[in-house]
C-alpha positions in Angstrom: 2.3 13.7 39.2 6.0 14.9 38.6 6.6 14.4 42.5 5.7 10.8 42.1 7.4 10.2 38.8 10.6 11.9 40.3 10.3 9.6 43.6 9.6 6.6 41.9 12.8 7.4 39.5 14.7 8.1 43.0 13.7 4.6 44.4 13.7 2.4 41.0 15.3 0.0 43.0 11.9 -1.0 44.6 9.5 1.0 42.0 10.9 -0.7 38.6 10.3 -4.6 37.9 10.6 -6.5 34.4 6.8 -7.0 34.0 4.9 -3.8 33.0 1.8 -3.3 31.4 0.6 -1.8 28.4 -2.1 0.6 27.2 -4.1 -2.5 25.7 -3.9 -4.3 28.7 -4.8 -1.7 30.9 -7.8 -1.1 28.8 -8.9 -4.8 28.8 -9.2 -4.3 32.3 -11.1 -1.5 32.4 -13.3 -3.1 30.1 -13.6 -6.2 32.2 -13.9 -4.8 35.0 -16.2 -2.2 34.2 -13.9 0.8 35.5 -12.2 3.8 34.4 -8.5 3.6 36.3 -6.6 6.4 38.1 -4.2 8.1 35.6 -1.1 7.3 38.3 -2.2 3.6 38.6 -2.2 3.6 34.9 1.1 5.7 34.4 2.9 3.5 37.5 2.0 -0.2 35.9 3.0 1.1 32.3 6.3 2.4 33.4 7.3 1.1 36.5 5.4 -1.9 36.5 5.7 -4.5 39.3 8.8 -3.9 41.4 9.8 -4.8 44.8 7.9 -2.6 46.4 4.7 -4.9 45.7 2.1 -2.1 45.2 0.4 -3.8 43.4 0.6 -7.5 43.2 -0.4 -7.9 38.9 -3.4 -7.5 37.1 -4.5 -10.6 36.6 -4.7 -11.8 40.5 -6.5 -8.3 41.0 -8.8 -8.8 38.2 -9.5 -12.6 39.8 -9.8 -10.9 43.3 -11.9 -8.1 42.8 -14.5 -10.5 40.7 -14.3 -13.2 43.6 -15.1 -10.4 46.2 -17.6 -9.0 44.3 -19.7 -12.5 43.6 -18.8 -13.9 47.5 -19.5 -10.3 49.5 -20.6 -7.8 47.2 -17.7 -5.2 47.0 -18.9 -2.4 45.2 -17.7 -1.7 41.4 -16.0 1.3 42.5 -13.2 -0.7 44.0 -10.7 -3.6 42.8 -8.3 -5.5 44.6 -4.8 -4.3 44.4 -3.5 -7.3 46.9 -5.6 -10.0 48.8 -2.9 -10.0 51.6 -5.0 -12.9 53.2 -4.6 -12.8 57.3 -3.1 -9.6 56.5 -6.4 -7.7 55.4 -7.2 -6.7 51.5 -6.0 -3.6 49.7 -8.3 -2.0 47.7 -8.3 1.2 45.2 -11.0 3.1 44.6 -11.5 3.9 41.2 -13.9 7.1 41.1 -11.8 8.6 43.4 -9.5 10.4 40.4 -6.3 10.6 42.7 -6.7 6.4 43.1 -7.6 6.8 46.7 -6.2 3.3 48.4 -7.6 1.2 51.6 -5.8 -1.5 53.4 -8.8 -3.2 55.7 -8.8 -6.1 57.6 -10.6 -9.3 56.0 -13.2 -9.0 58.1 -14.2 -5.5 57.5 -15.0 -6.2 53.4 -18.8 -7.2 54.8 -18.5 -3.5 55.8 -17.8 -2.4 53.0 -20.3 -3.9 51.1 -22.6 -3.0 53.3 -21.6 1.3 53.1 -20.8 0.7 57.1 -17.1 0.8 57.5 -15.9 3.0 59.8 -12.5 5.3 59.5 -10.9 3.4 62.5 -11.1 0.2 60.3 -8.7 0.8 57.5 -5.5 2.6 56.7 -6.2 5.2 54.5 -4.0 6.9 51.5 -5.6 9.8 49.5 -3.5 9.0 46.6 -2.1 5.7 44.6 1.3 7.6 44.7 0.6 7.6 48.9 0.8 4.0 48.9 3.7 3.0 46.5 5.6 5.6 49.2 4.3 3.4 51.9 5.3 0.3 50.2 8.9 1.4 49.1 8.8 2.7 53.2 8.3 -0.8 53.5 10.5 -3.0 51.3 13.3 -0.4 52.7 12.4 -1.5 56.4 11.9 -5.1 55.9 15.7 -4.9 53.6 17.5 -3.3 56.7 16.0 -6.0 58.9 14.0 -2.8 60.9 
């Protein structure tokens, strides 16, 4: 994890925001959620928190998220809702994968996922939590320089 802490120190610009979260409230939502989170999700909202980079958009839309998609389509426990991007697709983070494996999958493809069907060409895969803050700051620093 010292890569990621030492990148995220290297971009604070988009990693750091005001808000962070704290061991209590990272444990109420484990709790409420029924889910044990990665340790980098955990270490990222506690000391980054929610910066411009939008990784994560804050616990309490993704705890409202994940519990509407599990009621409406039956996403599995396993996963919560990191950013309901609407026409955009839904990203989602695995949370029994202990590296936070991360999903980005078109709205349409969460039946799929209910269902155990969905197929690699159907989301964008990162194999890590720390993956996807890099391929959000990769973002915010595109959309900044107008690319």
């Amino acid at each position: 994890m010292s890569s990621f802490k030492d990148f995220t120190i290297d971009q604070e610009k988009y990693c750091f925001g005001h808000q962070k979260e704290s061991e209590a409230s990272l444990a109420r939502i484990e709790s409420e959620l029924q889910v044990t989170l990665p340790a980098e999700f955990k270490w990222f909202l506690r000391v980054c928190g929610y910066g411009d980079c939008q990784a994560v958009s804050n616990l309490d839309t993704s705890v409202a998220d994940t519990k509407r998609f599990r009621e409406t389509i039956g996403l599995p426990k396993k996963y919560i809702v990191l950013d309901d991007r609407n026409d955009s697709g839904v990203v989602l983070l695995d949370t029994e994968s202990p590296a936070g494996t991360v999903i980005w999958v078109d709205t349409h493809a969460l039946l799929r996922i209910a269902a155990g069907t969905l197929k690699e060409a159907e989301q964008d895969y990162f194999p890590d939590f720390a993956s996807w803050v890099r391929f959000c700051v990769g973002e915010a620093i595109d959309e900044e320089s107008g690319a």
